[in-house]
NUDOLUM-474536 format. One record per residue (C-alpha): residue number from 0; residue in three letters; z, y, x. Coordinates in Angstrom, 2 decimals, decimal comma. Last residue first. Layout:
! residues N
+-----+------+---------+---------+---------+
:  nr : rest :      c3 :      c2 :      c1 :
+-----+------+---------+---------+---------+
: NUM :  ALA :       Z :       Y :       X :
...
+-----+------+---------+---------+---------+
END
This chain:
! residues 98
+-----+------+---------+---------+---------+
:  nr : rest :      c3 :      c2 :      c1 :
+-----+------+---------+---------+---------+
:  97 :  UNK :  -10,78 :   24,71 :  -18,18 :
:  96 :  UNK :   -9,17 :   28,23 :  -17,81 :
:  95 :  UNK :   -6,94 :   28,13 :  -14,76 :
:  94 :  UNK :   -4,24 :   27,40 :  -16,32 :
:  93 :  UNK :   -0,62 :   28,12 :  -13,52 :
:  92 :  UNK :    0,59 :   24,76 :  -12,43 :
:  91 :  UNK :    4,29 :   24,10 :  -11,80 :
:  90 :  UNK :    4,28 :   21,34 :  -13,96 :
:  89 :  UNK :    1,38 :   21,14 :  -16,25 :
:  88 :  UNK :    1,57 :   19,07 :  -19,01 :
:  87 :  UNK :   -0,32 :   17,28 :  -20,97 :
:  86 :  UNK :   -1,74 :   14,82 :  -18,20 :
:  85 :  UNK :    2,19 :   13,40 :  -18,05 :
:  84 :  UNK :    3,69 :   13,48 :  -14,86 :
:  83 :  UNK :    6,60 :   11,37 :  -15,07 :
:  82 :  UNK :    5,43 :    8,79 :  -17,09 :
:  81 :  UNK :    2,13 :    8,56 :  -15,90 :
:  80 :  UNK :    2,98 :    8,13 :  -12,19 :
:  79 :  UNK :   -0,41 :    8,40 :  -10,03 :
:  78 :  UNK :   -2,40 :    8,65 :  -12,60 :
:  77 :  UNK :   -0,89 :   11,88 :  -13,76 :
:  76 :  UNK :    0,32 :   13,03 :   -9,84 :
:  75 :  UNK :   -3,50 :   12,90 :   -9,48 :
:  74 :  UNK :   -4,44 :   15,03 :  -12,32 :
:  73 :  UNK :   -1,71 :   17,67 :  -11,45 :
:  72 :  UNK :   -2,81 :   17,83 :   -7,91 :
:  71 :  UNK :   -6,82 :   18,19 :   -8,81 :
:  70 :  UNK :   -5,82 :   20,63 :  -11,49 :
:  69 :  UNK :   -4,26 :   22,48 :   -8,46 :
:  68 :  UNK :   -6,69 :   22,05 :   -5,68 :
:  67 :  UNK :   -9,25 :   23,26 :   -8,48 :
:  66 :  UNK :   -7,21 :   26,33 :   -9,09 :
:  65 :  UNK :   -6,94 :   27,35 :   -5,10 :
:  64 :  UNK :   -3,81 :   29,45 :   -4,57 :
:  63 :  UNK :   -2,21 :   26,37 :   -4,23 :
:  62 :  UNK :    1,47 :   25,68 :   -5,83 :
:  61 :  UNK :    0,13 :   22,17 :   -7,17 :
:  60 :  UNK :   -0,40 :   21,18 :   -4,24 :
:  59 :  UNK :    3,40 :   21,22 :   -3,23 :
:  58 :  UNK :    3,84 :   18,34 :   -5,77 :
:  57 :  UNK :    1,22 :   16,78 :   -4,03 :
:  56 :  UNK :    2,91 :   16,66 :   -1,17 :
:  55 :  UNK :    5,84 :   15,70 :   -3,05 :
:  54 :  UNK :    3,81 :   12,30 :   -4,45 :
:  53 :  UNK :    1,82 :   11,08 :   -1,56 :
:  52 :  UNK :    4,22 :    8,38 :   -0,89 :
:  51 :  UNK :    3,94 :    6,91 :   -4,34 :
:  50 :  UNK :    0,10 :    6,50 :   -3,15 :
:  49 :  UNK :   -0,07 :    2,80 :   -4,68 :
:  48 :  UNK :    0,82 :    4,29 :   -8,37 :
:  47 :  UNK :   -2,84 :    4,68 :   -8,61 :
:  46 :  UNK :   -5,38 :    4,71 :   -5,51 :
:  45 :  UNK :   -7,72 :    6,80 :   -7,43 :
:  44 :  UNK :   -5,36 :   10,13 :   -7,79 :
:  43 :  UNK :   -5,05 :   10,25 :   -3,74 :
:  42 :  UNK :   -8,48 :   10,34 :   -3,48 :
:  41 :  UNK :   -8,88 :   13,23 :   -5,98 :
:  40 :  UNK :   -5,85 :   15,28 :   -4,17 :
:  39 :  UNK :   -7,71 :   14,59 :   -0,93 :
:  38 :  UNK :  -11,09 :   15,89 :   -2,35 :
:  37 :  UNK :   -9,26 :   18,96 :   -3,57 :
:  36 :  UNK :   -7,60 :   19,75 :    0,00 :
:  35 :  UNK :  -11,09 :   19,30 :    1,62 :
:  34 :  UNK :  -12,45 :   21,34 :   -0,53 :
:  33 :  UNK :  -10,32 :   24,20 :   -0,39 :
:  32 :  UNK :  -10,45 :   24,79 :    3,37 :
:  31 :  UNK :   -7,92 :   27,43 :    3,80 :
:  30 :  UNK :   -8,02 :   28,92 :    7,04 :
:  29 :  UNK :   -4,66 :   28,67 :    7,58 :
:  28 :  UNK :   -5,10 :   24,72 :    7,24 :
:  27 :  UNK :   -8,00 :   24,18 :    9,17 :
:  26 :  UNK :   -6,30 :   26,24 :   12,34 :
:  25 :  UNK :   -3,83 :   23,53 :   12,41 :
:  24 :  UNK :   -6,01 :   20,68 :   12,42 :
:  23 :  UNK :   -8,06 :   22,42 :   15,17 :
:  22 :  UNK :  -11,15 :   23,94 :   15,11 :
:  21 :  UNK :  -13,91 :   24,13 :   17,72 :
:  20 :  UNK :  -16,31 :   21,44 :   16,85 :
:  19 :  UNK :  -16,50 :   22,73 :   13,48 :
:  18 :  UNK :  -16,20 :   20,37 :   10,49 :
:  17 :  UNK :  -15,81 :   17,30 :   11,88 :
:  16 :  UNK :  -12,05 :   17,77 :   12,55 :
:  15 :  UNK :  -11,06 :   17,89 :    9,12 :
:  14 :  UNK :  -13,05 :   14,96 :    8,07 :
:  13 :  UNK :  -11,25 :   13,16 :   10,54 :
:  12 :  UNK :   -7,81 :   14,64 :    9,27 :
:  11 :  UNK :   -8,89 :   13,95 :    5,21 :
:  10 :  UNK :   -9,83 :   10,04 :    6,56 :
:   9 :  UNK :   -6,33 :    9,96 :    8,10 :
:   8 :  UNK :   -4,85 :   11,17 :    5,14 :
:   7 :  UNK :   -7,16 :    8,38 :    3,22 :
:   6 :  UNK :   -5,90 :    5,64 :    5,63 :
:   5 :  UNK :   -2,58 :    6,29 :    5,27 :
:   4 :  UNK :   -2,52 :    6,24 :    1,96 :
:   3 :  UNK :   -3,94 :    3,05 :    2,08 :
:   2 :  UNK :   -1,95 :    1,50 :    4,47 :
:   1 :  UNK :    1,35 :    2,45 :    2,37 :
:   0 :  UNK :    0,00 :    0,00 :    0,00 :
+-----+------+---------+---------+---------+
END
Protein backbone atom coordinates (compact mmCIF):
# COMPACT_ATOMS: atom_id res chain seq x y z
CA UNK A 1 0.00 0.00 0.00
CA UNK A 2 2.37 2.45 1.35
CA UNK A 3 4.47 1.50 -1.95
CA UNK A 4 2.08 3.05 -3.94
CA UNK A 5 1.96 6.24 -2.52
CA UNK A 6 5.27 6.29 -2.58
CA UNK A 7 5.63 5.64 -5.90
CA UNK A 8 3.22 8.38 -7.16
CA UNK A 9 5.14 11.17 -4.85
CA UNK A 10 8.10 9.96 -6.33
CA UNK A 11 6.56 10.04 -9.83
CA UNK A 12 5.21 13.95 -8.89
CA UNK A 13 9.27 14.64 -7.81
CA UNK A 14 10.54 13.16 -11.25
CA UNK A 15 8.07 14.96 -13.05
CA UNK A 16 9.12 17.89 -11.06
CA UNK A 17 12.55 17.77 -12.05
CA UNK A 18 11.88 17.30 -15.81
CA UNK A 19 10.49 20.37 -16.20
CA UNK A 20 13.48 22.73 -16.50
CA UNK A 21 16.85 21.44 -16.31
CA UNK A 22 17.72 24.13 -13.91
CA UNK A 23 15.11 23.94 -11.15
CA UNK A 24 15.17 22.42 -8.06
CA UNK A 25 12.42 20.68 -6.01
CA UNK A 26 12.41 23.53 -3.83
CA UNK A 27 12.34 26.24 -6.30
CA UNK A 28 9.17 24.18 -8.00
CA UNK A 29 7.24 24.72 -5.10
CA UNK A 30 7.58 28.67 -4.66
CA UNK A 31 7.04 28.92 -8.02
CA UNK A 32 3.80 27.43 -7.92
CA UNK A 33 3.37 24.79 -10.45
CA UNK A 34 -0.39 24.20 -10.32
CA UNK A 35 -0.53 21.34 -12.45
CA UNK A 36 1.62 19.30 -11.09
CA UNK A 37 0.00 19.75 -7.60
CA UNK A 38 -3.57 18.96 -9.26
CA UNK A 39 -2.35 15.89 -11.09
CA UNK A 40 -0.93 14.59 -7.71
CA UNK A 41 -4.17 15.28 -5.85
CA UNK A 42 -5.98 13.23 -8.88
CA UNK A 43 -3.48 10.34 -8.48
CA UNK A 44 -3.74 10.25 -5.05
CA UNK A 45 -7.79 10.13 -5.36
CA UNK A 46 -7.43 6.80 -7.72
CA UNK A 47 -5.51 4.71 -5.38
CA UNK A 48 -8.61 4.68 -2.84
CA UNK A 49 -8.37 4.29 0.82
CA UNK A 50 -4.68 2.80 -0.07
CA UNK A 51 -3.15 6.50 0.10
CA UNK A 52 -4.34 6.91 3.94
CA UNK A 53 -0.89 8.38 4.22
CA UNK A 54 -1.56 11.08 1.82
CA UNK A 55 -4.45 12.30 3.81
CA UNK A 56 -3.05 15.70 5.84
CA UNK A 57 -1.17 16.66 2.91
CA UNK A 58 -4.03 16.78 1.22
CA UNK A 59 -5.77 18.34 3.84
CA UNK A 60 -3.23 21.22 3.40
CA UNK A 61 -4.24 21.18 -0.40
CA UNK A 62 -7.17 22.17 0.13
CA UNK A 63 -5.83 25.68 1.47
CA UNK A 64 -4.23 26.37 -2.21
CA UNK A 65 -4.57 29.45 -3.81
CA UNK A 66 -5.10 27.35 -6.94
CA UNK A 67 -9.09 26.33 -7.21
CA UNK A 68 -8.48 23.26 -9.25
CA UNK A 69 -5.68 22.05 -6.69
CA UNK A 70 -8.46 22.48 -4.26
CA UNK A 71 -11.49 20.63 -5.82
CA UNK A 72 -8.81 18.19 -6.82
CA UNK A 73 -7.91 17.83 -2.81
CA UNK A 74 -11.45 17.67 -1.71
CA UNK A 75 -12.32 15.03 -4.44
CA UNK A 76 -9.48 12.90 -3.50
CA UNK A 77 -9.84 13.03 0.32
CA UNK A 78 -13.76 11.88 -0.89
CA UNK A 79 -12.60 8.65 -2.40
CA UNK A 80 -10.03 8.40 -0.41
CA UNK A 81 -12.19 8.13 2.98
CA UNK A 82 -15.90 8.56 2.13
CA UNK A 83 -17.09 8.79 5.43
CA UNK A 84 -15.07 11.37 6.60
CA UNK A 85 -14.86 13.48 3.69
CA UNK A 86 -18.05 13.40 2.19
CA UNK A 87 -18.20 14.82 -1.74
CA UNK A 88 -20.97 17.28 -0.32
CA UNK A 89 -19.01 19.07 1.57
CA UNK A 90 -16.25 21.14 1.38
CA UNK A 91 -13.96 21.34 4.28
CA UNK A 92 -11.80 24.10 4.29
CA UNK A 93 -12.43 24.76 0.59
CA UNK A 94 -13.52 28.12 -0.62
CA UNK A 95 -16.32 27.40 -4.24
CA UNK A 96 -14.76 28.13 -6.94
CA UNK A 97 -17.81 28.23 -9.17
CA UNK A 98 -18.18 24.71 -10.78
Amino acid sequence: MRVCIHFALLFCLLACGGCSKKKSTDELIVDGDTDIRHSAAIKLGRFGEQARDAIPALQKTQHDGDARVREAATKALSRIDPEQFPLGTRQNSSSDGR
